[in-house]
Structures are given as structure tokens and as C-alpha cells.
Residue frames as a rotation matrix with the C-alpha (Angstrom) as fourth column:
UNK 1
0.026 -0.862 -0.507 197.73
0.609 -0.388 0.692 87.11
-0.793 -0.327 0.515 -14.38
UNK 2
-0.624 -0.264 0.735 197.04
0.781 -0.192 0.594 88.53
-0.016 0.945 0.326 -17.65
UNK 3
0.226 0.963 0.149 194.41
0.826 -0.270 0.494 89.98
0.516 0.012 -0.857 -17.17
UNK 4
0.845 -0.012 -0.534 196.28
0.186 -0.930 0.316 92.68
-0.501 -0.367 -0.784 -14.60
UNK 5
-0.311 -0.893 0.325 199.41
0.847 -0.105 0.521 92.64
-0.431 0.438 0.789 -16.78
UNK 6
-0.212 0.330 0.920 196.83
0.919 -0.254 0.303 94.14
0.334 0.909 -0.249 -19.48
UNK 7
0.462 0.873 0.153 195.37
0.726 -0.472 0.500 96.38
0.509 -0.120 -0.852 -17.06
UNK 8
-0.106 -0.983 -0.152 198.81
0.819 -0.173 0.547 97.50
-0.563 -0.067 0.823 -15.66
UNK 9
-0.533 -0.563 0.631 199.91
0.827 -0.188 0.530 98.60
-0.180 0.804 0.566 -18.57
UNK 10
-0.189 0.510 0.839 197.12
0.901 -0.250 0.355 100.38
0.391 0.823 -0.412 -20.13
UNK 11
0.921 0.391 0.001 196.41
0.312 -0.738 0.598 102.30
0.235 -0.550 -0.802 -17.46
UNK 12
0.285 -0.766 -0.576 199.53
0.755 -0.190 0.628 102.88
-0.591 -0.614 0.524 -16.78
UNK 13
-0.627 -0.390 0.674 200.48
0.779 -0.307 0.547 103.92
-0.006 0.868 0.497 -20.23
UNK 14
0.096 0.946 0.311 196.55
0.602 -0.304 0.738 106.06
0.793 0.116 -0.598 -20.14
UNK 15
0.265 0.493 -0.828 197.57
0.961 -0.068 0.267 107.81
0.075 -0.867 -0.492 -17.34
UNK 16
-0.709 -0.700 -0.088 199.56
0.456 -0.550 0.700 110.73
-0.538 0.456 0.709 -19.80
UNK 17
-0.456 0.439 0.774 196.21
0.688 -0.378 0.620 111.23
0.565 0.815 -0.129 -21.67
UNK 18
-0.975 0.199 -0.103 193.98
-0.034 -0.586 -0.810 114.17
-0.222 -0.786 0.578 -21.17
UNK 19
-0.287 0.917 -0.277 191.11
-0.864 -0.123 0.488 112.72
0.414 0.379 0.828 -22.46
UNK 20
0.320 0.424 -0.847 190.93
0.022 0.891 0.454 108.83
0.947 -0.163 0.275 -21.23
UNK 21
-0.449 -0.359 -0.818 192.38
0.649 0.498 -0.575 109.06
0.614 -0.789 0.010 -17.46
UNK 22
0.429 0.868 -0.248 190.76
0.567 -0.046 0.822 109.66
0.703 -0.494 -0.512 -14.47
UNK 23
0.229 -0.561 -0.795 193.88
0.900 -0.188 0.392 110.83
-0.370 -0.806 0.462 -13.31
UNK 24
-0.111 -0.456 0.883 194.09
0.821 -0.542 -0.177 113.96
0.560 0.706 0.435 -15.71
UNK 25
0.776 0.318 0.545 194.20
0.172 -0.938 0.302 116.56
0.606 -0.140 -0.783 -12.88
UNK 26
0.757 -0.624 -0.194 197.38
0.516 0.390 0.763 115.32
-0.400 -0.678 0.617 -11.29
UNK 27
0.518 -0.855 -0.035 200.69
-0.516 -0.344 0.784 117.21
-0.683 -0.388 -0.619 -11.23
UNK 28
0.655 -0.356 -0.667 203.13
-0.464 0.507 -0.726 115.67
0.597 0.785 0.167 -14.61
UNK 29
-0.577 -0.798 0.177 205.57
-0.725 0.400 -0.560 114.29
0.376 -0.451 -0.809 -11.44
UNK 30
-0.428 0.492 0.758 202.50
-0.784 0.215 -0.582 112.23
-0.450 -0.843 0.294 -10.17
UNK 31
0.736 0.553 -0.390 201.60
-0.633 0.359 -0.686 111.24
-0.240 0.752 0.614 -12.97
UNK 32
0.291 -0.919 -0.264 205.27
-0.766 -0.059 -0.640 110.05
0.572 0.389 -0.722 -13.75
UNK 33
-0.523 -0.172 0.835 205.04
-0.829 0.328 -0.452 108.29
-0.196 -0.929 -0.314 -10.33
UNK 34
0.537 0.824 0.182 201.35
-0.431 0.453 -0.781 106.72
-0.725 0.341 0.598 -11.36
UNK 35
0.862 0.110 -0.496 202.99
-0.479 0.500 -0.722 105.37
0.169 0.859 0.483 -14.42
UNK 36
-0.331 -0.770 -0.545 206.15
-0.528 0.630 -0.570 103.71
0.782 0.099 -0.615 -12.79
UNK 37
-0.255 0.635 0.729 203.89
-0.727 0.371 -0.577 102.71
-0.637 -0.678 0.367 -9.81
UNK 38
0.600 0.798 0.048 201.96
-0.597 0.488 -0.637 100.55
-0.532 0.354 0.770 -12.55
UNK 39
0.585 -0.351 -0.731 204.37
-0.424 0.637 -0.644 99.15
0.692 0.687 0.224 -15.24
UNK 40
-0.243 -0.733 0.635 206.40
-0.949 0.046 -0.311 98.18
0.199 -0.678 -0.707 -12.14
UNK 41
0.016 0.810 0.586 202.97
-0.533 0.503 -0.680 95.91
-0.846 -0.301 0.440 -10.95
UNK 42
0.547 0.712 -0.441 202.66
-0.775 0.231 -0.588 94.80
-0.317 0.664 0.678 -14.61
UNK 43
-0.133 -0.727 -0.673 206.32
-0.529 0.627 -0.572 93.31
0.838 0.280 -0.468 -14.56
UNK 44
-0.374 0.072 0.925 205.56
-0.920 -0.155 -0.360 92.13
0.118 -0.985 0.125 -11.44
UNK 45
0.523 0.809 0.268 202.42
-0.507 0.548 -0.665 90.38
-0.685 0.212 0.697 -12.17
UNK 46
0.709 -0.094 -0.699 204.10
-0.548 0.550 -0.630 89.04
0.444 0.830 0.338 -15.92
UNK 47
-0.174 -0.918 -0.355 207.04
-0.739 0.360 -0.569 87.74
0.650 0.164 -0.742 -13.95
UNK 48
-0.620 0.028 0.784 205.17
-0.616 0.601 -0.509 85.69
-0.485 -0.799 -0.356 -11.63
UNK 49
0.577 0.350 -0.738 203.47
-0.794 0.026 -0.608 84.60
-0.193 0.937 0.292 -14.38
UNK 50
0.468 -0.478 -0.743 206.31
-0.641 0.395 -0.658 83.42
0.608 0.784 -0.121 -16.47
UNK 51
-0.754 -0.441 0.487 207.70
-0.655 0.565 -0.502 81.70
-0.054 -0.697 -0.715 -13.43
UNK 52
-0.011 0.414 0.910 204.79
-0.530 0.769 -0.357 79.65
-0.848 -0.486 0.211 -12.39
UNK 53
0.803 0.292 -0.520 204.36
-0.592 0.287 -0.753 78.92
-0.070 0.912 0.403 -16.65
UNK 54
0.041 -0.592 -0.805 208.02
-0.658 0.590 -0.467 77.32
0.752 0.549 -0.365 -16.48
UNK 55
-0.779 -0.082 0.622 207.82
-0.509 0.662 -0.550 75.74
-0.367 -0.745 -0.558 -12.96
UNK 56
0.143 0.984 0.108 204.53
-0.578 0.171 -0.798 74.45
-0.803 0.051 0.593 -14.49
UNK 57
0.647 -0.079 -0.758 206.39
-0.736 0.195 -0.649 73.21
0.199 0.978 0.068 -17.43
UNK 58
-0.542 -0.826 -0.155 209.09
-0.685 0.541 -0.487 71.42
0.487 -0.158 -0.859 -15.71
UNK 59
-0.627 -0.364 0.689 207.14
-0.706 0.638 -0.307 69.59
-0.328 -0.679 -0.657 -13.57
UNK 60
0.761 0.600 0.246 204.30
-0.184 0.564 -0.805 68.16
-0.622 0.567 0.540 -16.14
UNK 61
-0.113 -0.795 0.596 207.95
0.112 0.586 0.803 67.76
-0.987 0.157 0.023 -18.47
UNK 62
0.908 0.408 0.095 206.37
0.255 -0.356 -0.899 69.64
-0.333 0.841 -0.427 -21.13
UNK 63
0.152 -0.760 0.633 208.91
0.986 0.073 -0.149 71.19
0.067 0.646 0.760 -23.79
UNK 64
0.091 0.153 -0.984 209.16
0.161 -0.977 -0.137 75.02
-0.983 -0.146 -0.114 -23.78
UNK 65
-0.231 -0.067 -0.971 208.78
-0.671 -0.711 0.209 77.74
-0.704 0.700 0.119 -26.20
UNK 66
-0.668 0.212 0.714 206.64
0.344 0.938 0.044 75.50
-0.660 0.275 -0.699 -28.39
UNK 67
0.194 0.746 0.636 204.20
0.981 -0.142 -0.133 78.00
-0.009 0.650 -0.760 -29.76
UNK 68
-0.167 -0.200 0.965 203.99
0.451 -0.886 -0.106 81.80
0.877 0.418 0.238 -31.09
UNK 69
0.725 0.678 0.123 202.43
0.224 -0.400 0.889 82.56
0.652 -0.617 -0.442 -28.03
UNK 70
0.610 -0.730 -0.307 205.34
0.441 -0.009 0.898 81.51
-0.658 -0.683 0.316 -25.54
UNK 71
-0.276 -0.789 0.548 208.26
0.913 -0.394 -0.108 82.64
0.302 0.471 0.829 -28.43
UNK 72
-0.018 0.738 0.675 206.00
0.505 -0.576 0.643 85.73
0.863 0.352 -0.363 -28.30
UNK 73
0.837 0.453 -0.308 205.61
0.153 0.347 0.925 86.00
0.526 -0.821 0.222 -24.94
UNK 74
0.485 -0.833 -0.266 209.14
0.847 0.372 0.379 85.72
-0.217 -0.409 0.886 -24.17
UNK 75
-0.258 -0.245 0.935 210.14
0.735 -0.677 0.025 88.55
0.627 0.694 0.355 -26.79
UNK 76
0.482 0.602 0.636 207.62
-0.094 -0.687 0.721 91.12
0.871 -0.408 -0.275 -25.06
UNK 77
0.766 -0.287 -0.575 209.20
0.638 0.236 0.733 89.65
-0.075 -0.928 0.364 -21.26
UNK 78
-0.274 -0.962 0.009 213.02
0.871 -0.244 0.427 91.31
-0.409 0.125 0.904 -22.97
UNK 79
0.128 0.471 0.873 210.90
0.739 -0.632 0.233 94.27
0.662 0.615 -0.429 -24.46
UNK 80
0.872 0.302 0.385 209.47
-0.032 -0.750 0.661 95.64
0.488 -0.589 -0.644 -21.35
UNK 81
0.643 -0.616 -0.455 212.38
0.637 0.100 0.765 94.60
-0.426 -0.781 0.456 -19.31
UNK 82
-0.320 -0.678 0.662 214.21
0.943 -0.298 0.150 97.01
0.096 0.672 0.734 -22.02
UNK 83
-0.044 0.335 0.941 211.78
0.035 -0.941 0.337 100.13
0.998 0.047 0.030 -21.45
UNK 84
0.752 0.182 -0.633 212.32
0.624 0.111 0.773 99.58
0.211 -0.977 -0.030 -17.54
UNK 85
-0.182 -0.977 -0.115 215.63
0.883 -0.214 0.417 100.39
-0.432 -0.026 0.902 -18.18
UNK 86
-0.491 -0.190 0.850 214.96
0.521 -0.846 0.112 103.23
0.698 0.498 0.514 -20.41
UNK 87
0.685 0.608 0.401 212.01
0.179 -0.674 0.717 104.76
0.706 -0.419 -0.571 -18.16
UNK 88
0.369 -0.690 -0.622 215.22
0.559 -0.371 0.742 104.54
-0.743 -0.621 0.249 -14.66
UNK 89
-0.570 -0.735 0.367 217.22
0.819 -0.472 0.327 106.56
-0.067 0.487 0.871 -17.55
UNK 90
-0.306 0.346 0.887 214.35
0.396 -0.801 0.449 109.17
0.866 0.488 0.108 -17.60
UNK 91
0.694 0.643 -0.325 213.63
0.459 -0.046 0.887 108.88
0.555 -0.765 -0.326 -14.14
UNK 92
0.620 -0.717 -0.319 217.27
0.379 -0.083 0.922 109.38
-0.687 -0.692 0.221 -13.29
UNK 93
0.936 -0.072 0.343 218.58
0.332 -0.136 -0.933 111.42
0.114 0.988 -0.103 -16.14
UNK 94
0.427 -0.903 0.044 221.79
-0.902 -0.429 -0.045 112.66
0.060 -0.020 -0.998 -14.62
UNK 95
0.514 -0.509 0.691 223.03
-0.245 0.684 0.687 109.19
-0.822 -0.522 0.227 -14.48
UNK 96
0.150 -0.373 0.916 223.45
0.895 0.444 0.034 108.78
-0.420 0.814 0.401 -18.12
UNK 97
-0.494 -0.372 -0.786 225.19
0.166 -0.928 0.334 111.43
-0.853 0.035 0.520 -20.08
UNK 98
0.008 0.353 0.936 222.54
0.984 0.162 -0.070 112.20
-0.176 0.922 -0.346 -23.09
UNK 99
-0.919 -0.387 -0.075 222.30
0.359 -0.901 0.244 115.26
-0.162 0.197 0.967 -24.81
UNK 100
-0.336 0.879 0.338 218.15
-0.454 -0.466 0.760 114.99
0.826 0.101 0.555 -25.28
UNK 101
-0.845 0.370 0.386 216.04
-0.174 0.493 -0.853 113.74
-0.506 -0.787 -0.352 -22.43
UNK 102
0.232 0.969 -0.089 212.77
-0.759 0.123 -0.640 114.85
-0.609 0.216 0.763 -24.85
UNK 103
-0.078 -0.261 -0.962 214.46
-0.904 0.425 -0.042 112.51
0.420 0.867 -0.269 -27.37
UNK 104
-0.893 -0.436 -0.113 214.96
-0.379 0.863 -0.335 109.92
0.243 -0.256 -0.935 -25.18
UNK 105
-0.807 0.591 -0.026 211.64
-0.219 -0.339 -0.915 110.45
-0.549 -0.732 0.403 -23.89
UNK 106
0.247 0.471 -0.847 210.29
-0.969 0.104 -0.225 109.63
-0.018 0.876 0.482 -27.86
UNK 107
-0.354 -0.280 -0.892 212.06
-0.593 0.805 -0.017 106.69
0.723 0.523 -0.451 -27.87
UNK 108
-0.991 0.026 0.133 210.81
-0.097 0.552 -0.828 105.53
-0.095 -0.834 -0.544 -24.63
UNK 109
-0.346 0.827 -0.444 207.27
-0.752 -0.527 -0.396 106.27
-0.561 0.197 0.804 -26.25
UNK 110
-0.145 -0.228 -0.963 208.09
-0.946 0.317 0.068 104.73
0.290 0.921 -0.262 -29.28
UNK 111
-0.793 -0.319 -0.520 209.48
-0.079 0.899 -0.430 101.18
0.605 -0.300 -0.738 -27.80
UNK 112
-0.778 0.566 0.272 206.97
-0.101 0.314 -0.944 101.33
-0.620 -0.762 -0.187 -24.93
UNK 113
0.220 0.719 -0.659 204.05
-0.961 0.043 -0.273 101.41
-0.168 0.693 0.701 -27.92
UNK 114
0.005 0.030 -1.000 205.74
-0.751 0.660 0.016 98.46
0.660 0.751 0.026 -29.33
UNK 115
-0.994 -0.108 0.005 206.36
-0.086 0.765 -0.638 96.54
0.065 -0.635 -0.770 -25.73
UNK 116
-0.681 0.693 0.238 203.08
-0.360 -0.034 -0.932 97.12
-0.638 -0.720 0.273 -25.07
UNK 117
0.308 0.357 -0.882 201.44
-0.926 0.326 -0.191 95.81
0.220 0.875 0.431 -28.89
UNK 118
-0.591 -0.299 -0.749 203.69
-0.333 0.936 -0.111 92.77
0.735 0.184 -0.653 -28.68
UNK 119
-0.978 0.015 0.207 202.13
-0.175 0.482 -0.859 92.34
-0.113 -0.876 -0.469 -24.92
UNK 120
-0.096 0.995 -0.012 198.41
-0.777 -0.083 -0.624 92.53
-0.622 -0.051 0.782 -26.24
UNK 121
0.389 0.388 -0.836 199.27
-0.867 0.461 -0.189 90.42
0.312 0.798 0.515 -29.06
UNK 122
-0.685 -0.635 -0.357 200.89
-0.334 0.709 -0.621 87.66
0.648 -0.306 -0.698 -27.01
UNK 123
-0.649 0.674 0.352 197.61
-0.363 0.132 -0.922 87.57
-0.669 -0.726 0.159 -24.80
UNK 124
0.128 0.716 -0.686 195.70
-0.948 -0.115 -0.297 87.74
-0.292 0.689 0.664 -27.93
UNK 125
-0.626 -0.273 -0.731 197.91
-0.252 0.957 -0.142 84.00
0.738 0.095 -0.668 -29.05
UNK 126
-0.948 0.218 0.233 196.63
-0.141 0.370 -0.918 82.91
-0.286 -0.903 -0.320 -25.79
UNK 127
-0.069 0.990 -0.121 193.17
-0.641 -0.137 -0.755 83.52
-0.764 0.025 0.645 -26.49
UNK 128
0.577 0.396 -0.715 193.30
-0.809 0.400 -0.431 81.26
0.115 0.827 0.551 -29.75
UNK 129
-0.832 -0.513 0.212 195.23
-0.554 0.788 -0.270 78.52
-0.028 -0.341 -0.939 -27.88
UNK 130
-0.347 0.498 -0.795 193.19
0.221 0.867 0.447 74.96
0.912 -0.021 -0.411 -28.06
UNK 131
-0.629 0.357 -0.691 192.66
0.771 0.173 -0.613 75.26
-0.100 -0.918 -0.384 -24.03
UNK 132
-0.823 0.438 -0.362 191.05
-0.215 -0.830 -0.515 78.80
-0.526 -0.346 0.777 -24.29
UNK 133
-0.861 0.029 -0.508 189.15
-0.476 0.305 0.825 77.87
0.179 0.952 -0.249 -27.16
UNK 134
-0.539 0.372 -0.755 187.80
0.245 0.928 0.282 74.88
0.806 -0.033 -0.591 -25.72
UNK 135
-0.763 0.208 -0.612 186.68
0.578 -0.205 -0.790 76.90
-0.290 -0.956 0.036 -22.07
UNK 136
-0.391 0.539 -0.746 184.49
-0.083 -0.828 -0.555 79.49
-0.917 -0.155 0.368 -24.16
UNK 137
0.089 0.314 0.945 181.97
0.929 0.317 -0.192 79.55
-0.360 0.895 -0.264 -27.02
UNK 138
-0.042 -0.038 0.998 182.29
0.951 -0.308 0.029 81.99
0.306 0.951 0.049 -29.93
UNK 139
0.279 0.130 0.951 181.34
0.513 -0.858 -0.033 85.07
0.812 0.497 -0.306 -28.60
UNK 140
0.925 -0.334 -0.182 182.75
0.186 -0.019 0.982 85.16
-0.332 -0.942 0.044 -25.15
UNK 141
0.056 -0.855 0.515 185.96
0.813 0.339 0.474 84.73
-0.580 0.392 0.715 -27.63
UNK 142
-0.044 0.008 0.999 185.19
0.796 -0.604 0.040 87.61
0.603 0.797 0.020 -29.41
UNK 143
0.877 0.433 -0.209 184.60
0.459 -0.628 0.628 89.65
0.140 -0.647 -0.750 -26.51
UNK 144
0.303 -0.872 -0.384 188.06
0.606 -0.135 0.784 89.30
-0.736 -0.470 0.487 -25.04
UNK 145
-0.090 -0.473 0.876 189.38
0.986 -0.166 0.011 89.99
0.140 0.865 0.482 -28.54
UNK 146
0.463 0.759 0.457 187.46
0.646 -0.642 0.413 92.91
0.607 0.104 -0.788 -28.41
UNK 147
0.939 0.257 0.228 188.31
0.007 -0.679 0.735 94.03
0.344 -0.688 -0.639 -25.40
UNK 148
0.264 -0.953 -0.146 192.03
0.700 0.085 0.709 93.79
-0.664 -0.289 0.690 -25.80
UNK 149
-0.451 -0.110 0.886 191.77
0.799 -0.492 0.346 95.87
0.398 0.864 0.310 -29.46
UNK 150
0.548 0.155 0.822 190.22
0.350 -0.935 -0.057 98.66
0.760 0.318 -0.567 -28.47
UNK 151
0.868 -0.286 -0.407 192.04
0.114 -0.682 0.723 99.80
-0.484 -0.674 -0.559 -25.56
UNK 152
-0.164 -0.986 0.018 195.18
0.537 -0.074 0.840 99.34
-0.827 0.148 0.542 -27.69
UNK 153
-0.219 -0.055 0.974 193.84
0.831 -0.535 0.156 101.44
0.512 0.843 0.163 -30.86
UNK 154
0.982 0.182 0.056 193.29
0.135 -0.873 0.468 104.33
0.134 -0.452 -0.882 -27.87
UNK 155
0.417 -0.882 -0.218 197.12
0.213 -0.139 0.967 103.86
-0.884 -0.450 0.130 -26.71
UNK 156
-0.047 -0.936 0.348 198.03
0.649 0.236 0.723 104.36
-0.759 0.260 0.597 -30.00
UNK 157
0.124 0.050 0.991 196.63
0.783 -0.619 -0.067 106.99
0.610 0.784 -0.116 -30.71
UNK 158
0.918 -0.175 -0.356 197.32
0.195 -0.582 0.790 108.77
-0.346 -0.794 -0.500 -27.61
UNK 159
0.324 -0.943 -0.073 201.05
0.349 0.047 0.936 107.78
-0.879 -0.329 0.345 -28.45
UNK 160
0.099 0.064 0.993 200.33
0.965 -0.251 -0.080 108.93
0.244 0.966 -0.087 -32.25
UNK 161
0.526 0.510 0.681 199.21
0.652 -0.756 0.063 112.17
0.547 0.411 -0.729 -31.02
UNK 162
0.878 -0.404 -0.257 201.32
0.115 -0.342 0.933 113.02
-0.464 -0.848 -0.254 -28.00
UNK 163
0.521 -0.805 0.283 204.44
0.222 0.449 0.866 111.79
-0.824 -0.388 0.413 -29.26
UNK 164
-0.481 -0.413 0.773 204.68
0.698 0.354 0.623 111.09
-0.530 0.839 0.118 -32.96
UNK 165
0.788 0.579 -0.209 203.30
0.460 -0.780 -0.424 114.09
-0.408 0.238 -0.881 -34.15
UNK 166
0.166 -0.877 0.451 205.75
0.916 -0.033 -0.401 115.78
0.366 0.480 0.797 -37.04
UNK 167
0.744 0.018 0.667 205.64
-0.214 -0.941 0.263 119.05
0.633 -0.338 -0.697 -34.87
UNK 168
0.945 -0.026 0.325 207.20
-0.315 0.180 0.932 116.77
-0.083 -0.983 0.162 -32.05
UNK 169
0.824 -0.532 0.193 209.43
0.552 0.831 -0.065 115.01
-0.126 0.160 0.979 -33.95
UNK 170
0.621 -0.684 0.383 211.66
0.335 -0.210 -0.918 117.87
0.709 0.699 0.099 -34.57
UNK 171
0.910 0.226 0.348 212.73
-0.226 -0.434 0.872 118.12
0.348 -0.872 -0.344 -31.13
């Protein structure tokens, strides 16, 4: 399940660049689509997830929220559910009465960087859990690592350069 959360996301988030998506000849409303099309799927996917993790907990009688991972985990769950909400406020901007949309449009940047950091680094806990640990030797363990860090030093610099730029910020 993690595994398409991750892939969700990124792409989802990747689907604004003009250098890493495959979609970069699409229409900015398609794109717009393409990226609520995905983070939709990624809550999707994390919430069946987090369900089967507590039905899984109740019935082995396990404790919850026991490690960084799940605290972690749990945080990122109230994150994204928090930039859902913002992204229907950008999707549906006459509903709410703001005076910027591009502003809102930073902060939805902003926060969606950090949902999306907390969500790599909550996989990343996972990955240095005893069970994972034990399933894989050393460099199989690096891989993953790997291959969770670099797509997130691209998203953040996409979101560095798109967004947070001090040209942008005065908007």
C-alpha cells in the first residue's frame, strides 16, 4: 500500500513540472485534473491502509501508536487530509471568500511539500522497523532508502523553483 501511496503522490505532485513529467504537454486544467485524479488514489490507497493497520491491531490486541512510525504516520494521515481541503478550496474558489487564490495556491504548495516529506519520512520509519529489517539484507535496505530520497529532493526542488522563488513570493 505504500508503495502506491508513494507513487500517488509523486507523480501526482510531478505532474506541474516541465522537466520530470510525461505529462508536460497537457492543458494546466488537465493537469489540475491529473493531480486531483492522483492524490485522491493516494488517500485512497493510505486510508485502506490505515484501516486494515488498526483492524490488524485490534484483532492480534496489539497497543497502537507505539512507534515514530505510526505517531508519524498518523500526523501525515491529518496533513494530507488538510491539503484535500485546501486543493477543493482551489478547485472551487468561489466557495470561499479569499482575496488571493495565487496565495492560497503557495500555501497549498507549501503544506503539500510538507504533507508529502512527512509521508516519505513515515515510509522511511517503516523501512527501519525490526520486521523490514529482518525481510532484507543491507543493500536491498539501502535501495528503498534510496529510492524514496531522490524522488523527494526532485519535488522539492520543483516546489523550490515553481513556488518559493522570491520573484513568486511577492504575489
Amino acid at each position: 500500500m505504500s508503495v502506491a501511496v508513494c507513487f500517488c503522490m509523486t507523480e501526482a505532485i510531478l505532474t506541474f513540472s516541465k522537466d520530470s513529467s510525461p505529462f508536460f504537454c497537457c492543458t494546466v486544467p488537465a493537469k489540475v485534473r491529473l493531480h486531483w485524479v492522483m492524490q485522491v488514489l493516494a488517500t485512497i490507497f493510505g486510508s485502506i491502509g490505515l484501516v486494515s493497520i488498526v483492524s490488524s491491531k485490534n484483532i492480534s490486541e496489539s497497543p497502537h501508536l507505539t512507534s515514530w512510525h505510526s505517531v508519524l504516520g498518523i500526523g501525515t494521515a491529518i496533513a494530507v487530509g488538510g491539503q484535500l481541503l485546501c486543493g477543493l478550496c482551489l478547485l472551487f474558489p468561489k466557495l470561499i471568500n479569499t482575496y488571493s487564490v495565487a496565495r492560497l495556491r503557495l500555501y497549498h504548495a507549501t503544506c503539500g511539500l510538507l504533507a508529502y516529506l512527512m509521508a516519505m519520512a513515515t515510509v522511511m520509519l517503516g523501512l527501519c522497523s525490526d520486521w523490514f529489517t529482518s525481510q532484507v539484507n543491507t543493500v536491498v535496505w539501502y535501495l528503498c532508502i534510496i529510492t524514496l530520497l531522490i524522488p523527494a529532493l526532485v519535488i522539492m526542488n520543483q516546489v523550490n523553483s515553481g513556488y518559493l522563488s522570491k520573484k513568486k513570493i511577492e504575489v
